[in-house]
N, C-alpha and C positions, 0 to 999 in steps of 0.2 A: 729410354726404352726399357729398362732396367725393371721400373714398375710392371709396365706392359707383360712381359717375359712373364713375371712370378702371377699375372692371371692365369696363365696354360696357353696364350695365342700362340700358334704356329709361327714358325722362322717367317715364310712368305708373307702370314698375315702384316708382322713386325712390320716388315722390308718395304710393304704396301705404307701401311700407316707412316713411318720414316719418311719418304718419299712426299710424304703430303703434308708433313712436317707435325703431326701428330703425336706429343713425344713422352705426355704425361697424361694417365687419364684423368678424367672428371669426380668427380666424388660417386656420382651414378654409374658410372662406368668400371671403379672400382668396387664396388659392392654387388652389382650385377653380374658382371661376365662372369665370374668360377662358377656360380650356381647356375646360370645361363647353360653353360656348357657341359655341366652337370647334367641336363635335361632336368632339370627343375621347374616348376609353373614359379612364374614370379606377378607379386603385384604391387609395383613401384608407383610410390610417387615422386613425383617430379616433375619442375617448370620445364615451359618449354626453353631449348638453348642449352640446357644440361646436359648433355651429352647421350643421350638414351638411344640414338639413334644408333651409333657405334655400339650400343651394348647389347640391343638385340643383334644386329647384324652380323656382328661378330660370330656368335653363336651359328645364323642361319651360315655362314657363309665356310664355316670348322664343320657342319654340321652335315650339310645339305650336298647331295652328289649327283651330279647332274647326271638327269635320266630327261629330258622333253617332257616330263613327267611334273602337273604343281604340287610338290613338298613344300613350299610352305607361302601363305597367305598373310598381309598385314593390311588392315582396314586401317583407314584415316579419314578424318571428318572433312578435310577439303581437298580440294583439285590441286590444289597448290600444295600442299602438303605429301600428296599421294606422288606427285612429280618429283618434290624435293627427297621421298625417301628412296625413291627407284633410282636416281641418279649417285646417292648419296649410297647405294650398297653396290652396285656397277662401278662405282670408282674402288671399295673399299674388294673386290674381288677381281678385280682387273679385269671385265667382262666373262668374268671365268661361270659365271650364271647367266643365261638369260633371263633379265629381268623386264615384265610388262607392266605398265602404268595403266590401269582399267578408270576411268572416269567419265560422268556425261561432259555432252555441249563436243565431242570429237566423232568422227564417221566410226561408224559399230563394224562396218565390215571390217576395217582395218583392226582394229582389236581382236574380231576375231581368227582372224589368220595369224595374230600374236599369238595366241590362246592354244595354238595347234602345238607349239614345239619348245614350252616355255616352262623354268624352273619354278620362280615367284613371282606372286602376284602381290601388286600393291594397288588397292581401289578403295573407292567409297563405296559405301553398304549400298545406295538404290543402284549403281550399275553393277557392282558383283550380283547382285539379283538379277536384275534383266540377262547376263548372263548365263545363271543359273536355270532362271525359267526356261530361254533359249535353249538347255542342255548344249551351250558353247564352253561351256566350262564344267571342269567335273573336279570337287573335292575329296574325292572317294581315299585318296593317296596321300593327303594332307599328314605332313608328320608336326610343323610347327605354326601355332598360331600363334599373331601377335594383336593386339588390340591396341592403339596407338589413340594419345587424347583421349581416349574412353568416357571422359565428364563433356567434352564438349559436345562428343558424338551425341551424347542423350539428353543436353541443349537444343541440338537441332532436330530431336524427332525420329533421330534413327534406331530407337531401340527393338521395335518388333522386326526393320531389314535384318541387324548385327544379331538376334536370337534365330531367326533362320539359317544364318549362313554359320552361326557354332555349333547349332543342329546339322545341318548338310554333312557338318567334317565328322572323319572320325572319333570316336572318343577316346581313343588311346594315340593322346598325340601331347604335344606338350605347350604350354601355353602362357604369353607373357600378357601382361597386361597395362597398362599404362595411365596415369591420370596425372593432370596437375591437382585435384583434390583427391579426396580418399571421402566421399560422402556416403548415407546409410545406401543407396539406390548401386555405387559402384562396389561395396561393401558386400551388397545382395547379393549381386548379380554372378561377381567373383567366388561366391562362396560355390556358388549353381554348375559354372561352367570350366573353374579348377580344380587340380587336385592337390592341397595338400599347398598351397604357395605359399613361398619366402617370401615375407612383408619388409618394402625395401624403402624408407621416408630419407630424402635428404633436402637441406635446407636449399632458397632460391639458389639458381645459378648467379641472380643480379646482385652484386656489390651495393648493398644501399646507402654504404658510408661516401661513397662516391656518384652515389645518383643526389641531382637535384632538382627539387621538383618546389615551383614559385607556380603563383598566377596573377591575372591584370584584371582588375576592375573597368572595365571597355563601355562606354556609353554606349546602347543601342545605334547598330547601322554602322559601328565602327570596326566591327571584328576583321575585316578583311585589310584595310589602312594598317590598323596593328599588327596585323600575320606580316604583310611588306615588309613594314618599319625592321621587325624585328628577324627576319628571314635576311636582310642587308647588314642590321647591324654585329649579329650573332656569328662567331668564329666556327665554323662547322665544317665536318664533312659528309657524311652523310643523314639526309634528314628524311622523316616521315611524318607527314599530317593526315591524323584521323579524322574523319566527318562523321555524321553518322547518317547519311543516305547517298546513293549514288548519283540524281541529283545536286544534292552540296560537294559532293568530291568532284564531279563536273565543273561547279558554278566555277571553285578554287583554281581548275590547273587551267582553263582556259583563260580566266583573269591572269592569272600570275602570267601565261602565256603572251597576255596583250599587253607587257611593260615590261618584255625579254628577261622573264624568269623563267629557264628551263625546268618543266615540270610536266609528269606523266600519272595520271591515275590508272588507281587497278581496284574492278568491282564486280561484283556478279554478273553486271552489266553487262562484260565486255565480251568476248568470243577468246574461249579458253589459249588458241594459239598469242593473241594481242598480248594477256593475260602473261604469259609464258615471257614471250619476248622480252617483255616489261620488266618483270620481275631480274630476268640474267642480265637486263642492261644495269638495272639498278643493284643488285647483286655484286654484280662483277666490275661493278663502277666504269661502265662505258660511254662516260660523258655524258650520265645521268645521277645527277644528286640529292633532285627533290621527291618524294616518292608520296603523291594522296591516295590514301584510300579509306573504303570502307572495315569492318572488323572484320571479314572474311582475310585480312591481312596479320591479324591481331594476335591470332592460335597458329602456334604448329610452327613456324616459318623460322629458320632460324638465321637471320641476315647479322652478318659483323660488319663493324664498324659505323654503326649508328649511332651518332654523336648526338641527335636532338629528337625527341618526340613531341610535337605539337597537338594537343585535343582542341584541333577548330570549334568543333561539339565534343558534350561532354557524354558518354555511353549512359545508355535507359538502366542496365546492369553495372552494378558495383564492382561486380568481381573483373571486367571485361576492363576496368581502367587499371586494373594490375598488372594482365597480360600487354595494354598498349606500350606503357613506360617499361614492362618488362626487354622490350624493343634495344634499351639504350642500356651504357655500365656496367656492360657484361667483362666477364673474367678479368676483374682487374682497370678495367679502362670505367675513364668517367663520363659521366653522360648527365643528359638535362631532358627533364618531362616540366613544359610550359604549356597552362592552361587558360585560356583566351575565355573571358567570361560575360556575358552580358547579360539584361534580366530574367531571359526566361531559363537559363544555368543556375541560377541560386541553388534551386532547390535539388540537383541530379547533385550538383557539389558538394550541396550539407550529408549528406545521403553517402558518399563516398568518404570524406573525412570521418562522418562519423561510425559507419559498419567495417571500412578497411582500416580505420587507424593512421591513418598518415599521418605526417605531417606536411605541411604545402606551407610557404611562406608568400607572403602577399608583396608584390613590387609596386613599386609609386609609376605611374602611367607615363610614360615619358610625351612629348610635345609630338605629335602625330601631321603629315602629311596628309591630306585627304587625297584617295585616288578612287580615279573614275573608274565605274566599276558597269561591264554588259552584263544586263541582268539574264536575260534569252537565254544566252549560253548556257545549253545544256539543261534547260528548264530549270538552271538550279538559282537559290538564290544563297542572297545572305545570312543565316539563321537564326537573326534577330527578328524581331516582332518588328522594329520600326524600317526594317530593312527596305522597304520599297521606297523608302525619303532619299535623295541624293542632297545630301548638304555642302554647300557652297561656303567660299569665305572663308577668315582667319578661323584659328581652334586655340585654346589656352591650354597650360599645360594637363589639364584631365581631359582634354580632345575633346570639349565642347564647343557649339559653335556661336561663333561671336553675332548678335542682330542690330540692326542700326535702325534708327526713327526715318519713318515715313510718310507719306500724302500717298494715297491710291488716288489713282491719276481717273477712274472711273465712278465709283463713290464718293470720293472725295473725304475719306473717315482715316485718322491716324494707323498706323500698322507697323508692325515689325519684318524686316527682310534679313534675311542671310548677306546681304551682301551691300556695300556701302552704295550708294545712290549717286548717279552721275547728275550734274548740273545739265538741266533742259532734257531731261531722257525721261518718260513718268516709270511710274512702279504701278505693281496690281496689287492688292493685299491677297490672302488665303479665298477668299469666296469669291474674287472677281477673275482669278489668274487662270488661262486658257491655256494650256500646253500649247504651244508651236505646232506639235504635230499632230494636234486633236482638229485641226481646224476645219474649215469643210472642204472635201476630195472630191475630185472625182466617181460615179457610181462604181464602177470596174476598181477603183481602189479600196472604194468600203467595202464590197461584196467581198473579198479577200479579206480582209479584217475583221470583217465578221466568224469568219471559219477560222482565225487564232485568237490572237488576245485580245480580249474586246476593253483592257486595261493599260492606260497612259502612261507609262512610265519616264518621263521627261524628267527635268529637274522644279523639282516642287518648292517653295517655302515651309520651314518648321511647322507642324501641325494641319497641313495642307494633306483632306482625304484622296485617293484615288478618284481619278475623273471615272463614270459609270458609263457605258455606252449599252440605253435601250433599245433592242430593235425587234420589229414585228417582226412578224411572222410570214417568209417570204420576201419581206421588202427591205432593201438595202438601199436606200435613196440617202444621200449625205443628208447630215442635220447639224444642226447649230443648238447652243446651250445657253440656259438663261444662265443667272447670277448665282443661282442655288448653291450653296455646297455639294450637295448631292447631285450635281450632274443632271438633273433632269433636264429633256428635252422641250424645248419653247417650239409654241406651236402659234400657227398663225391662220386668221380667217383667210376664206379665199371662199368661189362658188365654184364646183365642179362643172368642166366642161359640156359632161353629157347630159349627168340627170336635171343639172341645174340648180341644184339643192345647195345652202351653205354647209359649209366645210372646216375642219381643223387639216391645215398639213403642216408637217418640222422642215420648213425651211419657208422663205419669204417669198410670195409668189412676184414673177417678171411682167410687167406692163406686155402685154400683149401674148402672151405665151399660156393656153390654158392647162387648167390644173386636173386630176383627179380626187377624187373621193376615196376614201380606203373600199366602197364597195363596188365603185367602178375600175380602180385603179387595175390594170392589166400588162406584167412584166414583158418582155419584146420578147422573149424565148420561151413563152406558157402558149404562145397560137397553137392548138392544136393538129396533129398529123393526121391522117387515115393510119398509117403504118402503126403511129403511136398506139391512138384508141384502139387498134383492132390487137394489138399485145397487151395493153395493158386489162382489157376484158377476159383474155386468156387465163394469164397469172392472177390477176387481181391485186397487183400492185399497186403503191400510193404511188402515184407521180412518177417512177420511174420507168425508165426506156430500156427495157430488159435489153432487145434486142442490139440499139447501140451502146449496151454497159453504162449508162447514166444511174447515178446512188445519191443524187442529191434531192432529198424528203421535203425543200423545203419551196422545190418550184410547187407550181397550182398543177392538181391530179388532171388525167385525161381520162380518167376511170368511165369505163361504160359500167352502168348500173340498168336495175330494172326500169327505170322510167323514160329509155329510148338513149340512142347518140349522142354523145353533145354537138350544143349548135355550132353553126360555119365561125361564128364569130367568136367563140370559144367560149370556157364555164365563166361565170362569176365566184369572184374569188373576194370571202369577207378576213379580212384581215384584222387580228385580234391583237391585241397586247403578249405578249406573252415573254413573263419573268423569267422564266427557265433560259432563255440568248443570253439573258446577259452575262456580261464576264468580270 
């Protein structure tokens, strides 16, 4: 505490930090606070985890006298970030400040009755503006600004919110400022909106003699087998896998989910309180260790004791894979950033090794389990290109998979399977093999199928494309499939019932059962109402039933037009092809 002392922190402050076992500062936190407290503008650079948090606060909290009155403002680039410093100067004052956390995705009215009797304010630039616009908040009194992550802020687009709200403050106030870079743009901006600032550079806070950072050469459609594999194998305590959509951070904790790996994503996606939760369970180690997310995880967040960083995906930005591994081998502890790779990563990876400088060592692929993997979940999927194949069967040690000689049992032409062949059981090759659950439904099943994925996702053989399901327009009649690779639908003569005329329909017609025509054909829920026609003449709506809230475009219209009523027996309805259904 010794150190601490010869910055100028107060006894209390000391006694507070003590207490929280805080006992040496940071290299940023020695170079910052005396001029901090000075009233100095400072413009530090520093990763995040450095300590900077304590260095501004510090200052605010020696500084800052509570009046219900905002003296002082800290902007931060995320939700999570603006949480973690409001809690983070609340602990470091003993609630001797009221501190408010301003961010979207929470109820505004409750913020604003914070906003009535509150010291500091910690928010993101678009809600301190909606505030401001509101006049729910006034900076007129502003004695210290701080600008936190300030390079990522103008990553995300916030630069003209953050020039308003340093306009709003007064200009005799004092002002820190913060970046992990020091680029020409934060350079500018600094020069504009301080006065006279201490330029404060100290090295990463991560140990990289002690970070390890390897990757795996992964055969397409295996990346998630490999995450498993090595999520069991790997000595850890706490872990963090990046994806890079929310989506993929879905596909991940749900799978891991359905082979009892406890795992929680966090993403823009979610409802700021979930968000919140998640974070303190994984934070505070609450019987939560796996932690997926997107980059919104990446910046700002300063979580200890993260023993492994995974990049399931590899980030579209260079700089953004420094901040993920920046995650792990902080102060002294070592840590491991493992990169999962498959073909469409080559090229984010060369892109990284060669503009950041790394070094990455390459591991030999160890013998891989295949597991079954729900693709739905979460709409997400795998992030490979071949990711829609589910491969069956042994795998060799680079997790290929093993194919055995065939007879297709409907062709009759040699073929290759994933999977050894039972004696008296036939095989299909790639052009003849039917999903299981392609087959023909019920109408009331396809119609439902029609409105989600109109794509098979069973277990296919290697090189086997996705079955296609065409369907007109309006009709949802189950159909069957020729031989085609392409899923195209087999059509069969038949003569329509009414008009008498021959006919193509997609399915086989039944001995004694007549068929329609697509231009007589007429769905059992298109009979036309009085009620119907006489709304939909009103509004002028396609097809639908204002009145009973019907929104489906794809039944036959009841539209009155100028050429009278339609008849008792209702419109004719011609039914066209149309590419746009299919899925």
């Amino acid at each position: 505490m010794e150190k601490f002392r010869e910055l100028g922190l107060s006894e209390e402050v000391l006694k507070t930090l003590k207490g929280m076992g805080i006992e040496t500062p940071s290299e940023i936190q020695e170079k910052a606070i005396p001029f901090a407290l000075e009233g100095r503008d400072i413009l530090g650079a520093s990763k995040t985890g450095s300590g900077k948090t304590l260095a501004f606060a510090s200052a605010i909290i020696e500084k800052i006298v509570p009046t219900k009155e905002v003296k002082a403002i800290i902007l931060t680039p995320t939700r999570e970030l603006a949480e973690q410093v409001s809690m983070a100067i609340k602990q470091f004052s003993k609630d001797n400040l009221k501190v408010s956390a301003i961010y979207g995705g929470v109820n505004m009215e409750n913020q604003i009755r914070h906003l009535r009797d509150t010291d500091v304010v910690v928010g993101t630039p678009g809600r301190i503006l909606d505030h401001l616009q509101r006049a729910t908040l006034q900076l007129n009194k502003v004695e210290m600004l701080v600008l936190d992550e300030f390079d990522r802020m103008l990553d995300m687009g916030f630069l003209k919110d953050v020039k308003r709200i340093i306009e709003t403050c007064p200009k005799k106030r004092q002002t820190m400022l913060f970046s992990a870079t020091l680029s020409a743009d934060v350079d500018y901006l600094a020069d504009k909106y301080t006065n006279n600032p201490i330029e404060i550079s100290v090295d990463s806070y991560v140990d990289h003699t002690k970070l390890k950072q390897i990757y795996y050469d992964v055969p397409d459609g295996l990346k998630f087998s490999l995450l498993v594999h090595l999520l069991k194998k790997e000595s850890s305590h706490l872990v963090m896998i990046f994806c890079s959509t929310r989506r993929n951070a879905d596909f991940v904790v749900t799978n891991l989910n359905n082979i009892g790996v406890e795992a929680k994503a966090i993403h823009g996606g979610l409802e700021q309180k979930k968000r919140i939760r998640v974070l303190n369970e994984f934070h505070q180690n609450k019987g939560l260790n796996i932690l997926v997310c997107t980059d919104v995880a990446a910046r700002g967040l300063d979580i200890k004791n993260v023993t492994h960083v995974y990049n399931y995906d590899l980030p579209s930005v260079t700089t953004d894979y420094i901040h993920r591994i920046g995650r792990t081998a902080r102060a002294g502890e070592e840590g491991k950033a493992i990169n999962i790779l498959a073909s469409r990563d080559y090229e984010k990876f060369s892109d990284i090794v060669n503009k950041e400088e790394v070094e990455i060592e390459q591991v030999e692929l160890p013998y891989i389990e295949k597991v079954n993997i729900t693709r739905d979940s979460g709409r997400g999927r795998d992030s490979s290109r071949s990711s829609g194949r589910s491969f069956g069967g042994s795998q060799d040690s680079r997790g290929r998979v093993e194919l055995f000689d065939a007879v297709c049992k409907k062709c009759n032409k040699p073929c290759k399977v994933p999977f050894k062949p039972v004696n008296g059981k036939g095989v299909s090759c790639s052009n003849c093999f039917i999903p299981s659950d392609s087959r023909t439904k019920g109408r009331d099943s396809d119609r439902s199928n029609s409105r989600g994925s109109g794509r098979s996702y069973g277990n296919r053989p290697n090189g086997m494309t996705r079955s296609r399901l065409s369907l007109d327009s309006g009709r949802t009649d189950s159909r069957s499939r020729d031989s085609s690779p392409r899923g195209r639908v087999e059509l069969f003569d038949a003569v329509c019932k009414k008009c008498k005329k021959p006919c193509k329909v997609p399915f086989k017609p039944i001995n004694g059962k007549g068929v329609s025509c697509s231009n007589c054909f007429i769905p059992k829920d298109s009979s036309p109402r009085r009620s119907d026609s006489r709304d939909s003449g009103r509004n002028g709506s396609r097809g639908r039933d204002s009145g009973r809230g019907r929104n489906d475009s794809r039944r036959p219209s009841t539209r009155r037009d100028s050429r009278g009523p339609p008849s008792r027996s209702g419109p004719r309805k011609t039914f066209t092809r149309d590419s746009s259904r299919r899925r």
